[in-house]
N, C-alpha and C positions, 0 to 999 in steps of 0.2 A: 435509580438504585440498581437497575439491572447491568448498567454500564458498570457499575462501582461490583459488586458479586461475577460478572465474566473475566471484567478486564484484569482487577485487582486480589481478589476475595477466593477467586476459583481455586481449590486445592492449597491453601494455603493454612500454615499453623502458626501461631506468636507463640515463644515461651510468656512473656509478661504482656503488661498493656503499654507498658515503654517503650518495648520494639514496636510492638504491633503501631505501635503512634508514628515513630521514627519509618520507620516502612512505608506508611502512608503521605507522611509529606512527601516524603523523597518522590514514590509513586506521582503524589499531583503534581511533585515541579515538573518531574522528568518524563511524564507520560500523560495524564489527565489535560495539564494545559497546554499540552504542544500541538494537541490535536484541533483541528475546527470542529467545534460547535455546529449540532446542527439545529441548532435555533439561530442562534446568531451569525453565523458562517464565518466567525471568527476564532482566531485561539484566544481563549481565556487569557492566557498569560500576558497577549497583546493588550487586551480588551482594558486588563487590572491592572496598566503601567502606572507608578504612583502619580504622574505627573496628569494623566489622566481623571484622575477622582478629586473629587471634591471631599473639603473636610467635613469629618463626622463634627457637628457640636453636641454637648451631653443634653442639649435641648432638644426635644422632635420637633418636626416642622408643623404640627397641627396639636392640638388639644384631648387628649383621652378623655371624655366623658363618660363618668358612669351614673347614671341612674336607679333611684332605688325609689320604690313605689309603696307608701304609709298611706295607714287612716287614722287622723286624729281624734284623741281620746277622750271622753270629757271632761278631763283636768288639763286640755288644751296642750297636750305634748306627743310628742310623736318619738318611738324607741328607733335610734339607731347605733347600732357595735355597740348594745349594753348599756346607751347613753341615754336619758331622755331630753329632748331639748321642746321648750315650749313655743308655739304659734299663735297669733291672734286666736281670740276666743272665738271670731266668729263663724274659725274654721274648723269647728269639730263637730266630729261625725263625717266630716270633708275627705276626698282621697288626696293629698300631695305629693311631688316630686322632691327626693332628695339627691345634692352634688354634693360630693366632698372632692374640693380641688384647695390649693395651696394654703394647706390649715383653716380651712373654713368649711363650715355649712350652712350651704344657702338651700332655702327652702321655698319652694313654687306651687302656687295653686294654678291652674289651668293657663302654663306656662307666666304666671304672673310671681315675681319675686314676693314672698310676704314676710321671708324671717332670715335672718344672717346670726350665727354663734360660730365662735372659736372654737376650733373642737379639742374638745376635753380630754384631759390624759385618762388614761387608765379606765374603768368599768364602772357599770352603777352608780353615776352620779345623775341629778338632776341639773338641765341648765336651763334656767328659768333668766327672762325678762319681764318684769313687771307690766311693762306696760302692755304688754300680750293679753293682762289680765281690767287692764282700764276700763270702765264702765258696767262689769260684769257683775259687780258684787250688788251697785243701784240696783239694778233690775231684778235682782234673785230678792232681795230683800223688799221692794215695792208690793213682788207678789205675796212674802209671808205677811204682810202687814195687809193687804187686803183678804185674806182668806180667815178670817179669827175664829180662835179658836173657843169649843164649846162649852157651856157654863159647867160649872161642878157643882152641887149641893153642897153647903159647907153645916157639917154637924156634928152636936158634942163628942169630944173623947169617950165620955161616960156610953157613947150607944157601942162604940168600938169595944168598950172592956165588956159590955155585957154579953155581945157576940162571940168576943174570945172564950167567953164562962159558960157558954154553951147558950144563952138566953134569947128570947127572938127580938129582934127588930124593934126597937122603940119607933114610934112615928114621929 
């Protein structure tokens, strides 16, 4: 930058940002790249002959990963961009890893893949797979059927009206 404010930038005014643009090419053909480098000990100009470079394709040559870091809930879903998308049951209360690469989200527990969803247009939806939810509801329901529940007294209406009419307690 210091090269770019001595060489170019020193005392200088643009009326618009059109000149000041046009000024500056002209600058790096006719000045910036004729000089050697002194990193490279070359001229730029040399350095950047087309014939030289290799084609850009609109692909990179490696993978951007980003990662995003949930705890599943215990309705077996985890929020991502407003979305909720559901995980095996038997990973809640779990922390998982989320990727969002080429319309998908794959979902990792301790780098083990355990859930894949397309990802969802737009906000607030729920994306539920069933079978996230298989064998969950046996088990929740095994335990209400062993815990029973405790006897009521069952007794006439007539002791109910008396109570309401201010009366005591029939036996």
């Amino acid at each position: 930058m210091k090269y770019v404010k001595r060489s170019f930038l020193a005392g200088e005014e643009f009326p618009s940002l059109a000149f000041a643009n046009e000024q500056t090419l002209a600058w790096v053909r006719e000045v910036a790249d004729q000089r050697i480098h002194g990193t490279t000990h070359e001229q730029p100009a040399v350095r950047f002959q087309r014939e030289n470079l290799r084609p850009f394709t609109s692909r990179p040559p490696y993978v951007l990963q980003v990662w995003q870091t949930r705890r599943v809930a215990t309705d077996c879903l985890v929020s991502y961009a407003s979305i909720r998308y559901s995980v095996p049951w038997r990973y809640v209360h779990q922390t998982v890893e989320l990727q969002e690469q080429g319309g998908l989200i794959s979902i990792y527990h301790q780098g083990v893949l355990i859930a894949t969803h397309r990802k969802a247009e737009g906000k607030y939806q729920v994306i539920m797979d069933m079978e996230h939810y298989r064998g969950l509801t046996g088990k929740h329901d095994a335990k209400r059927i062993a815990a029973p529940l405790p006897e009521v007294e069952v007794r006439s209406l007539d002791v109910y009206a008396s109570l309401a009419e201010g009366g005591a307690l029939i036996g």
